[in-house]
N, C-alpha and C positions, 0 to 999 in steps of 0.2 A: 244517243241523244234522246230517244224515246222512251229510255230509263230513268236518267236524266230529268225528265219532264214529269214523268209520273214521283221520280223523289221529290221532287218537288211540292207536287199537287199532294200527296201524304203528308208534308210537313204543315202544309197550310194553315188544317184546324187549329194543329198545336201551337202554331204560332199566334194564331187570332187570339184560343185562348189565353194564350202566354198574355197578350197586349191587355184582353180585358182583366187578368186579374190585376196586372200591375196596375190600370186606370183607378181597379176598386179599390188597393191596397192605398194607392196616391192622395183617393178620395178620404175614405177612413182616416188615413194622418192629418187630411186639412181638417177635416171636421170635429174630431175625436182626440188623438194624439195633441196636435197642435191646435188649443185653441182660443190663441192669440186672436183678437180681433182685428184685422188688417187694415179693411179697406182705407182706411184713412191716409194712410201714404206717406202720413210724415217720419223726417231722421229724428234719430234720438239721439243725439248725440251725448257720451258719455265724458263730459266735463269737466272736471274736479274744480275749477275755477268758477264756472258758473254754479256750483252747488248742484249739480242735475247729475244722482246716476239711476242705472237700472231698478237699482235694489227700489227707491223713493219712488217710480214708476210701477213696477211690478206690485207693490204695495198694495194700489186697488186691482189687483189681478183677482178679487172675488162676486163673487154671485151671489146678490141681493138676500138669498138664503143663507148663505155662511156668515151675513155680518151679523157680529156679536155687538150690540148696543150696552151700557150699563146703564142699570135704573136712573133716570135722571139725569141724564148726560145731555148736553145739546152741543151737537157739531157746527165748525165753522169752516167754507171749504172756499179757500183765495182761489182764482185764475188767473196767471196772469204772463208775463215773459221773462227777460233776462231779468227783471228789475226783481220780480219775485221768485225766482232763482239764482239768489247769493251773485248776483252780476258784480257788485260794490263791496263784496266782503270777502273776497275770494284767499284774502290772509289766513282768514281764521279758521279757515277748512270747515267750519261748524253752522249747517244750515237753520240749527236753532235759532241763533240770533236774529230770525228774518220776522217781520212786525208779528202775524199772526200766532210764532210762538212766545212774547213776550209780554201777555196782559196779566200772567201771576202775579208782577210788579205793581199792577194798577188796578184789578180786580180787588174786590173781596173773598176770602177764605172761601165761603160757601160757592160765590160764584164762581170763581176758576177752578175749585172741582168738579163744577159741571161741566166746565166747556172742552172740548174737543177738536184739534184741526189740524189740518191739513193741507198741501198749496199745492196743485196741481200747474207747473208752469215748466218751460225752456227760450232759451235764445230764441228770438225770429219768430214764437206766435202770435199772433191777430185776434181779434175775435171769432175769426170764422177755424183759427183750428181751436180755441179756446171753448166753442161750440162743440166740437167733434170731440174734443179731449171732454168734456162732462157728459158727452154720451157716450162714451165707452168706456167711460172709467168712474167718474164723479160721481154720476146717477147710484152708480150700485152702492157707493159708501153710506147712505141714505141721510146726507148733510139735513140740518134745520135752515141754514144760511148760508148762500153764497153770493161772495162778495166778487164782482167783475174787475179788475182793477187794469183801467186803461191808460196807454201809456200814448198820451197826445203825441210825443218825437216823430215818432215811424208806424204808429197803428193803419193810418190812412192807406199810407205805403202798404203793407204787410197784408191787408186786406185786399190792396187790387192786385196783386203779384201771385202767377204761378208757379215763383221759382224763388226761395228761397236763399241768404247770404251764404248759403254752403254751396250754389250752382244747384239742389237736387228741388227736382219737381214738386209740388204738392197740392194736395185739392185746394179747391177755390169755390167762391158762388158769384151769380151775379143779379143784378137787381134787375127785375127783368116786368115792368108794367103792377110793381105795387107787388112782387114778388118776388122769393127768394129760391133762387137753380143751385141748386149742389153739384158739382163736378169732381171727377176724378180726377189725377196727374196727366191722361191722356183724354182729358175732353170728353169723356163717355158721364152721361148723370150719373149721381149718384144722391141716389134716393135717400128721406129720408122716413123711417118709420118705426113708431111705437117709439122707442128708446135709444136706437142704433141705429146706426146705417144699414142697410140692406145687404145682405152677401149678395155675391151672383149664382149664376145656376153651380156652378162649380167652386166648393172650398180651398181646394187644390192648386185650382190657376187664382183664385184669389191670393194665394198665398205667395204666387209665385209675382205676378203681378207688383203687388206691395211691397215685397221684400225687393223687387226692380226699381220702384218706387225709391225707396226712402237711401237705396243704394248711389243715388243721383246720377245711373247710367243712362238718364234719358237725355242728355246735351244736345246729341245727333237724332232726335227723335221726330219725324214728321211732326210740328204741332201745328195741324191746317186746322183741324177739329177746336183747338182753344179759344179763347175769344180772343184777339188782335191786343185788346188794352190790356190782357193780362200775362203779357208775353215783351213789351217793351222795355221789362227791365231785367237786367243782366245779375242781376244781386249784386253790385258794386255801386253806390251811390257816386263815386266821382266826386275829385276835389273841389270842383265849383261847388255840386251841392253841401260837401262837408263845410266847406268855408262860409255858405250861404248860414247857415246855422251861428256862427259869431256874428250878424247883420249889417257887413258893410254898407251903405249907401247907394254899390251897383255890385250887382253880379253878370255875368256870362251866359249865364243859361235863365230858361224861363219855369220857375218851379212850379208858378199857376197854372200850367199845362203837362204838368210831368210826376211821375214819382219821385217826391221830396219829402224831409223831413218836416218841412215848414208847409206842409199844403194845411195840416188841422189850424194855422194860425191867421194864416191868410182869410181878411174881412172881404175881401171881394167875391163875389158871385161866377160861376161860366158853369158851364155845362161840367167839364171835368168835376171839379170840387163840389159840386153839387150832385153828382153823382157818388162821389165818397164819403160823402155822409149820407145819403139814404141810404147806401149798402150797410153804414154802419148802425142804420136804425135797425133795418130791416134782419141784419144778425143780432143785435139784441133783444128786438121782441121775439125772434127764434129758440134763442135761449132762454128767454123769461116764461115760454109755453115748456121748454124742458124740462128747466128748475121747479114747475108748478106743479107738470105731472109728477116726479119727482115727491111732491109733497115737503117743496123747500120754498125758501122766499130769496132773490134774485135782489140784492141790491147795485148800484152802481159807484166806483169809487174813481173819481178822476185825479192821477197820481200826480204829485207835484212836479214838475218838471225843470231842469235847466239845460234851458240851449246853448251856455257856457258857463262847464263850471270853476273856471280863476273871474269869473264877474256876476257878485251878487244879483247886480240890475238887471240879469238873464232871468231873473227865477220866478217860476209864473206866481203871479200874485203881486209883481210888481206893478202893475197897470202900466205897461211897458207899450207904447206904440210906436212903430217906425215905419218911413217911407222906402222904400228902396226900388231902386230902379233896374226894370229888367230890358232885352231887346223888345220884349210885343210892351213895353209900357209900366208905367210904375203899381206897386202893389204894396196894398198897405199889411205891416204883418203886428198883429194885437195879439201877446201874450193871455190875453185872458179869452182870447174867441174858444178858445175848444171848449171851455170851463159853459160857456152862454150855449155853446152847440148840445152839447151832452144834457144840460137841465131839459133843454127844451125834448131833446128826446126821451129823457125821465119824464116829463110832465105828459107826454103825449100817450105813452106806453105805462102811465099808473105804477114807476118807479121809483124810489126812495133815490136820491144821488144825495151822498155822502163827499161833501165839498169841504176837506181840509184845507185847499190852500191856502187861504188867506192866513187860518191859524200855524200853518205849517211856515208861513214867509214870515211869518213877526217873530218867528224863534231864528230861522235860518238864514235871513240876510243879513244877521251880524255877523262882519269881517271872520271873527275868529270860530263862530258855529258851521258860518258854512264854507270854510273851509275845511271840518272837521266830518259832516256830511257829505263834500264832495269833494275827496279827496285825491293828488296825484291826477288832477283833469279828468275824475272818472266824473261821468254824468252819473250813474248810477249813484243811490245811498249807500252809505258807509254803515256799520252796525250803528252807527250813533244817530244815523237816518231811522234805520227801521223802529228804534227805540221810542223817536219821537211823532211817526205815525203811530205803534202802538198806544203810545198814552193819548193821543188828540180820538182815535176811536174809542178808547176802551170806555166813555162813558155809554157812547150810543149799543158798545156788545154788551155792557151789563144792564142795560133797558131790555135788551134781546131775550136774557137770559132769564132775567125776573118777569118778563111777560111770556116767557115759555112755561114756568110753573114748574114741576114734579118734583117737586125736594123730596 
């Protein structure tokens, strides 16, 4: 036994040091080998239908020093979700056709050889990973212009949610007395600084951590640490609320209190929906100090929307109001409130908001256009969509472009 005891106490060191190299070896891959930026926690899901894969991802996988600029080039860099990830063209396999690549048609010769772009977007993000995703990727491409393009349906939603329509966790912020808290998938801050998130002390369990993340094995996961509002939605919207969205006159559920599609349209006042738009303020003047440091200009683009698309008189732009009655009492829902919410937080925040709807609805409430736009009951555009935001912008990108100069 006392032999025994001493092989033992001999193997000790070597085991210790066995544990530290492996820790340093573990450490070296997080930092070195692999160095994917994590913390951000979101899936990526590789899509073919949404237009989203790695390769289109990986793409800004470079460092501010390796990007190659051409004399006189000015970039254009969209953010946005499924809508700006081929959600409505998904026929054509071809994420060319999505607005930002088709201003060759409507530019001049000289100016759509300058210009340059890129859409950094997937299913299910918000502004707050649309934040995250331009600092860790966008920033470094070193855009002239980015263009926010918010999508009134589900942003509201997507912003106060933990958890994502795939069931997997993902950071979150919250509005917290005129300020904005970054969180991780597990409730822990998550700092924001210079350019990027902050690592933690360790590259390693960062890695390990995130790639837990974005795995969505956190279902069974204590979330006491999260904040309560961002944990009441399951990623399943529910057929009251789908239905809620075609505007019958009474619904089931109360969307003026809940994660719904229709909270950005709803004119009434409470505490809830007044908290989701100052969250939403308060993430975009986040990313307007991003884009600045950045040494780019932050505009705002609020996307046309349809809450049904086999009925033109869904399409925002229609000056569409309706009553509907819920169990805590009736609520009025106005197709054009998001359009009046977002100017004002352009006006407040010294941002451009780039307001096609209206010129977008006088082309696309014609029976047979917008059928041709939103096709097969997709809400999303059709390439014939992307075509006709292309040309309704392309005047204001070639003002962009002739007031950037360097020919």
């Amino acid at each position: 036994m006392v032999a025994r005891s001493n092989s033992l106490r001999s193997r000790l060191p070597a085991c210790l040091v066995g544990l530290a190299c492996a820790a340093v070896a573990g450490e070296v891959w997080g930092r070195v080998v692999r160095t994917e930026e994590l913390p951000a926690g979101w899936v990526r899901p590789e899509l073919v239908k949404l237009g989203w894969s790695s390769d289109e991802f990986r793409s800004f996988d470079t460092l501010p020093s390796e990007v190659e600029r051409q004399p006189g080039s000015f970039r254009l860099l969209a953010l946005g979700d499924s809508f700006m990830s081929a959600g409505g063209i998904y026929r054509h396999h071809n994420r060319d056709v999505r607005w930002p690549h088709r201003f060759e048609t409507y530019l001049e010769p000289r100016q759509s050889e300058r210009l340059e772009t890129r859409i950094l977007a997937t299913k299910g993000w918000g502004t707050q990973q649309q934040l995250l995703a331009f600092l860790q990727r966008g920033a470094c491409w070193q855009p002239d212009l980015v263009v926010l393009c918010v999508c009134t349906n589900n942003d509201l939603l997507d912003i106060t949610a933990a958890i994502d329509a795939r069931r997997a966790r993902r950071p979150y912020f919250v509005a917290s007395d005129g300020k904005l808290l970054g969180f991780a998938p597990d409730g822990q801050r998550l700092l924001l600084s210079g350019d990027r998130p902050e690592r933690g002390p360790s590259a390693f369990i960062d890695l390990l951590q995130a790639r837990r993340w974005r795995s969505g094995r956190l279902a069974d996961w204590r979330l006491s640490t999260v904040d309560p509002r961002y944990t009441s939605w399951s990623g399943d919207l529910g057929e009251d609320a789908v239905a809620g969205l075609l505007l019958p006159d009474r619904v089931a559920h109360e969307p003026q209190f809940s994660h719904d599609m229709l909270n950005a349209y709803i004119v009434e006042s409470n505490e809830w929906l007044d908290y989701e738009w100052e969250l939403e303020r308060l993430l975009i003047a986040e990313l307007k100090r991003a884009v600045e440091r950045a040494g780019a200009e932050l505009v705002v683009l609020p996307l046309p929307m349809s809450l049904d698309p086999t009925d033109p008189t869904r399409l925002t732009g229609s000056g569409l109001v309706h009553t509907m009655e819920t169990p805590a009492g009736p609520i009025t829902i106005d197709l054009d409130n998001p359009r009046r919410r977002l100017a004002a937080i352009c006006e407040d925040l010294d941002l451009e908001c780039w307001d096609i709807i209206d010129d977008f609805h006088a082309v696309a409430s014609a029976p047979q256009a917008y059928a041709s736009i939103f096709p097969d009951a997709n809400r999303h555009w059709s390439r014939a969509g992307h075509g006709l935001v292309a040309s309704l912008l392309a005047p204001r990108i070639a003002a962009r472009i002739d007031a950037a100069g360097g020919e």
